[in-house]
C-alpha positions in Angstrom: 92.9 118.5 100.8 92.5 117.4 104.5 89.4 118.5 106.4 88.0 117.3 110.0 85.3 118.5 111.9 85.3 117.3 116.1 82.0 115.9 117.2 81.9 115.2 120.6 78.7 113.5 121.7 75.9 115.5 119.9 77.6 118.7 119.4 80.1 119.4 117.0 83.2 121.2 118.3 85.8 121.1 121.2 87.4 123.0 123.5 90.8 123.5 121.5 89.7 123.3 118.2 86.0 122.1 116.4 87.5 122.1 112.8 91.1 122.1 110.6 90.8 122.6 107.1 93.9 123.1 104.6 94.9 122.2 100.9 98.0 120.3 100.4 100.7 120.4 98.0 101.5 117.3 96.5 105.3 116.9 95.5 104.2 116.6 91.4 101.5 118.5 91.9 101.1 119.4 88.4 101.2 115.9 87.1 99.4 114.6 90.3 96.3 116.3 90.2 94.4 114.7 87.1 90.9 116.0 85.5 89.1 113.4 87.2 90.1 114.7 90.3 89.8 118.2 89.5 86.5 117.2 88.3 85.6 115.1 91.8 86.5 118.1 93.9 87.3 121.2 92.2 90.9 121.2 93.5 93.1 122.3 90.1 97.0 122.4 90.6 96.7 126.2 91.0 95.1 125.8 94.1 97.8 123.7 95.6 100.8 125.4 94.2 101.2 127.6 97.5 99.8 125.2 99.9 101.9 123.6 102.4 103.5 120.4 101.9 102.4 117.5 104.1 105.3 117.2 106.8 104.1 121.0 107.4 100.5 119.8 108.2 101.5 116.4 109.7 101.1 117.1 113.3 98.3 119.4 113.3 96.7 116.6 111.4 97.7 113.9 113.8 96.3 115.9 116.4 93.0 116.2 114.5 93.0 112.3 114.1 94.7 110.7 117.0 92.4 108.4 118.9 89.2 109.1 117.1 86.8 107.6 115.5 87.1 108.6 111.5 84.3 109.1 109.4 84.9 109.5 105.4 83.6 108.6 102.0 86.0 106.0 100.6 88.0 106.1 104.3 89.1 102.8 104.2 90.4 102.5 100.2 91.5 105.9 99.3 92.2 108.2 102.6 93.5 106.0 105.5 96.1 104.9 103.0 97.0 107.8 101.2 97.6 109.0 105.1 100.0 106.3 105.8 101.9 106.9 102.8 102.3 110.5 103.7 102.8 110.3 107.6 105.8 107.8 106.5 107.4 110.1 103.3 106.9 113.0 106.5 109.0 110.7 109.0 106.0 111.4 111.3 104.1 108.6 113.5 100.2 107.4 111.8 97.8 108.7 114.0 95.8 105.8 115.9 92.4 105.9 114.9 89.3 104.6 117.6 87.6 103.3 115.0 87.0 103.8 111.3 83.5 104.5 109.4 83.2 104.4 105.6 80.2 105.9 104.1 81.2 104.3 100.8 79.2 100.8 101.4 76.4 102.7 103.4 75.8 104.3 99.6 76.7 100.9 97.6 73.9 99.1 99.8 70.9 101.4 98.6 
C-alpha cells in the first residue's frame, strides 16, 4: 500500500491534490504478502489481486513525493528502499526527497 497526505505549513492539503491513497499489487503477490504482514496491516493477497501494479502508480507517486520532506514509521529501513527497488523494476526516476523523518527511533527512545 502507498499513502501520502500534503501538509503545507499548518494545514494539511494543497491546491492539486491534499491526499493519494492506493493498494499495490506485488508481482507474487500471493507468496509476497506473508501473515506477519497481513497481521501488521490487514492487507491479505485478496486485497491486492486487482490493484495496480507499481509502474501504473509510479508517477502519481513521484508526484506525491518529489521534493518533500517524508514522514514514515520505519521510512528510512523499510519504505525509502522498497521505493527504490520499485521506481527501478518500473524504469521510472526515484523521486528526490527534501528531507526524510523516521518516527521509528522517535518510539525506540521512550
Amino acid at each position: 500500500e502507498f499513502g501520502c497526505a500534503v501538509v503545507c505549513g499548518r494545514t494539511l492539503g494543497e491546491r492539486r491534490r491534499a491526499a493519494y491513497q492506493t493498494l499495490v499489487r506485488p508481482a507474487d503477490y500471493r507468496r509476497a504478502i506473508s501473515r506477519r504482514s497481513v497481521a501488521c496491516n490487514g492487507i491479505t493477497a485478496a486485497m491486492v489481486a486487482h490493484a495496480p501494479a507499481f509502474g501504473a502508480v509510479a508517477r502519481e507517486i513521484h508526484r506525491c513525493l518529489d521534493g518533500r520532506i517524508w514522514v514514515g514509521h520505519n521510512i528510512v529501513r523499510f519504505d525509502v528502499p522498497v521505493l527504490r527497488e520499485h521506481f527501478a523494476a518500473a524504469g521510472e526516476e526515484m523521486p528526490r526527497s527534501a528531507g526524510v523523518v523516521d518516527t521509528l527511533p522517535l518510539l525506540r527512545a521512550h
